[in-house]
N, C-alpha and C positions, 0 to 999 in steps of 0.2 A: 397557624396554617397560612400558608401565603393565595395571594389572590389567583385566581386562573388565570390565565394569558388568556386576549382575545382579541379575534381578526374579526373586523365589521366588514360584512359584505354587503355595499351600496351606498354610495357616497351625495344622496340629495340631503335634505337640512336635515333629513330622520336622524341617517346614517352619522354625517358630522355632527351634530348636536350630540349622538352618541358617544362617538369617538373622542369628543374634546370634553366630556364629560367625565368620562372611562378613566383617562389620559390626567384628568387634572384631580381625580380622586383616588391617583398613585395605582390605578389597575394597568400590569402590565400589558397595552397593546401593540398587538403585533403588524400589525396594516390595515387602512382604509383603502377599500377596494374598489375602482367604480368604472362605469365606461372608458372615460379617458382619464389618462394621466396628468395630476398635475401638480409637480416639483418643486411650485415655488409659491404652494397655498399653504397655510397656515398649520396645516395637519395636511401634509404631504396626501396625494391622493395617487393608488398603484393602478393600471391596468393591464389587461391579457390572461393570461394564464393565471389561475388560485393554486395550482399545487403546488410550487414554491413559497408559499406564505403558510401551509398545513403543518407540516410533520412535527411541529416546536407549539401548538398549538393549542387551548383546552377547551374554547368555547368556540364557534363558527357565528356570530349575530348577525342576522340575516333583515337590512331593513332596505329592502327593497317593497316597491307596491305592488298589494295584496294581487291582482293577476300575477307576478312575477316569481313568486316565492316557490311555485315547485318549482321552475326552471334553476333557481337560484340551488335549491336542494340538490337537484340533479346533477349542476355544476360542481358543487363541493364532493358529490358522490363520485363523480367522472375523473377527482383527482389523487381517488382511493386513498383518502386521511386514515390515518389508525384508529381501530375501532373505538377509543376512547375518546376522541373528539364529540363535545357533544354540539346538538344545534341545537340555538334556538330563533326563533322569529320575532320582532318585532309589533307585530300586526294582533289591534284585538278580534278581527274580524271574521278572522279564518282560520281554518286546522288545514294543513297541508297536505294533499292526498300524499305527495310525496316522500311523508315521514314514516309511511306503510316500508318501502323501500329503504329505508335508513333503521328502521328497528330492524328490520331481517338482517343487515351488515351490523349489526349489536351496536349502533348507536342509541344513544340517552337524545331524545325531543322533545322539546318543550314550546314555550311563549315567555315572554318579556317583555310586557306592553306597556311602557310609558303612561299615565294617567299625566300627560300633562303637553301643553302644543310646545312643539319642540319648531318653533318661527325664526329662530336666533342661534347657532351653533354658536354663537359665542357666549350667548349667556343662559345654556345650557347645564354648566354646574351649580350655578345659581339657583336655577328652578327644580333640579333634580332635589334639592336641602327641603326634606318635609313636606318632598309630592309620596305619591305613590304606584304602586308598577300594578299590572293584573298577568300573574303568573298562572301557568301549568305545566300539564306534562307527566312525563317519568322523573322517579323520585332524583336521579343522578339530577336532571336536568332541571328541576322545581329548586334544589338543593345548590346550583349552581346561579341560580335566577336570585336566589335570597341574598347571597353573598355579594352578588354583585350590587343589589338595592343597599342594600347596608354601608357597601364601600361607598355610593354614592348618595348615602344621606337617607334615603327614601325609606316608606313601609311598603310591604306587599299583601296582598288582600290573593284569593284564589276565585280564577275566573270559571263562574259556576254554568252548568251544561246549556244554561240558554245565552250561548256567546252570541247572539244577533243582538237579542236584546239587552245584553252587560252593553255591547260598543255602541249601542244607537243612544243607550245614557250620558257614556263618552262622549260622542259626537255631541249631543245636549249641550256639558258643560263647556266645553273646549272650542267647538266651532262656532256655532250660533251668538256666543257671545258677542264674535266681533258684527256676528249678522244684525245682531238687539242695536246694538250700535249704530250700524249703520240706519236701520229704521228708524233709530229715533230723534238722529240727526237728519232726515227725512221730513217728521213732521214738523220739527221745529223747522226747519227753513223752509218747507209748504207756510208757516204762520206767519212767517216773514223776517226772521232770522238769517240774517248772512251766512253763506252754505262755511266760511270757516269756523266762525265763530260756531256756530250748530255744532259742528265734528269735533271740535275743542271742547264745547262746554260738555256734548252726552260722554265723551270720552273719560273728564272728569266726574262725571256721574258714578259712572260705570267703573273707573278705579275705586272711589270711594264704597261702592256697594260691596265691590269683589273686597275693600279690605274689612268693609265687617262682617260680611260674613265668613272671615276668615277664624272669628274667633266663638260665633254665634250661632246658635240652627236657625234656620230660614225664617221659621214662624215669628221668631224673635227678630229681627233684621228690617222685614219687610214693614216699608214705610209708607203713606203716601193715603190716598181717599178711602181704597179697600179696607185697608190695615186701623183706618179709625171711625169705617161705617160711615162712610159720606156718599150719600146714596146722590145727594144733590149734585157735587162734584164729577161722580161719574158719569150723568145725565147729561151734565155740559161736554164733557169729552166726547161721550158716543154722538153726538149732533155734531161736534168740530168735525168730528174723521168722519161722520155719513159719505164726505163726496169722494174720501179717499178709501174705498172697499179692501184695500188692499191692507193699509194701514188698520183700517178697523176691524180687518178677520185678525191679527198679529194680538191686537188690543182685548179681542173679548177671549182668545183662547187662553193666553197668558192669565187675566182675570178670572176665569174659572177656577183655574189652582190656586192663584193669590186669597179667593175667598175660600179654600179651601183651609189656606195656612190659617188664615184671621180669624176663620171659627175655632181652629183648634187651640188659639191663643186666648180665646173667650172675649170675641169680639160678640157685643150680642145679637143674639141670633134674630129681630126684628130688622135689624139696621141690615144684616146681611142679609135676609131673604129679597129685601127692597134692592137691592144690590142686582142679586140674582137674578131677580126680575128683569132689572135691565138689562143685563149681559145676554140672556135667554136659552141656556141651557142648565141644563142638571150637570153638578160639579159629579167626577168618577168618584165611589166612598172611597178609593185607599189613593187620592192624586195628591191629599195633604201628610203624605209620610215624609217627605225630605226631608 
């Protein structure tokens, strides 16, 4: 069975990371769409009118941001596609009121949400190999979402009714990363680390964390004072960052979970109460499931 044809509608890194993903995983696309035109980027980018890009069409991918996506619906709807077009959206964040309106015209809607930061349109086919998407929808459209993760390397998981809290997990892993970073190149040049060297070395941290736990669960991965009940250790940390509040709210939230993971790795439970203590809150019971 051959791939669906598909036009991305919205040409920021979502959209092109898309489309040069799409494009270099043999799915036929039919146009990236976006404000302005531009002819002489890498994946041609079309603007004005969509109905000209429709009628040869079978998926509409709509990565536009989350405020824009009914309008974006509406636009597709405004240039009366064949009812066989199906859409889907991009975004884990929202349902479109707009697709109330698009099932009446017997369109298939869905989602097709990247589980992955799409920062680089050009190395977008790369990341797509053994990420994962968070789908739904009507079955046309869930059925069209699978095919296309598959073309593109990836597995799909289904995004289940508490879509605030599936994408704010998202946002977790994907955005804060580069924020952990940032913080932690923070306190090391507060210690007196040159602010390059700082952003070089946590950076190097921080690759090396992400690649094992690329093959590991968390509780096994995590390293460091928590992870071996060094209650001394932690004591000197929380005194370091006392003058920096900021740092040290980042330090003890994060610490809560980490002795969450450490007990469940059968760190003993003396060493971690001492631990606890210093942190000074009670860990959540289900915050060590990761």
């Amino acid at each position: 069975m051959s791939l669906p044809r598909v036009f991305v509608l919205g040409a920021g890194r979502a959209g092109r990371g898309l489309a040069a993903a799409l494009r270099s995983a043999g799915v036929p696309l039919a146009g990236l769409h976006g404000r302005r035109a531009e002819p002489d980027a890498a994946l041609p980018v079309s603007a004005g009118a969509v109905a000209p890009h429709l009628p040869n069409v079978d998926v509409a991918l709509l990565a536009v941001r989350d405020a824009q996506i009914d309008d974006a619906v509406r636009e597709v709807l405004a240039a009366d596609p064949p009812a066989t077009l199906i859409l889907l959206h991009a975004s884990g964040g929202v349902e479109p009121g707009a697709y109330r309106d698009a099932r009446a015209r017997g369109h298939a809607c869905g989602t097709f949400h990247p589980l992955l930061p799409l920062a680089d349109p050009s190395d977008a086919a790369r990341l797509f190999r053994g990420a994962w998407v968070g789908i739904d929808g009507d079955a046309a459209a869930r059925t069209a979402s699978q095919r296309l993760a598959r073309a593109l390397g990836a597995s799909t998981l289904e995004i289940p009714d508490e879509r605030a809290l599936y994408h704010a997990g998202a946002v977790l892993a994907s955005n804060f990363l580069g924020v952990l970073g940032a913080v932690a190149a923070e306190a090391m040049h507060a210690a007196g680390v040159p602010a390059d060297e700082a952003k070089t070395a946590t950076r190097s941290l921080l690759l090396a964390a992400a690649d094992n736990l690329g093959a590991r669960d968390a509780a096994e991965v995590i390293t460091g004072p928590i992870a071996r009940g060094d209650a001394r250790t932690v004591r000197a940390h929380l005194e370091a960052l006392a003058p920096y509040p900021f740092l040290d709210d980042i330090y003890r939230a994060l610490s809560r979970h980490a002795i969450a993971l450490a007990r469940s790795r059968g760190v003993p439970g003396e060493a971690i109460g001492e631990i606890e203590r210093l942190i000074g809150s009670t860990v959540a019971p289900n915050s060590g499931r990761a």
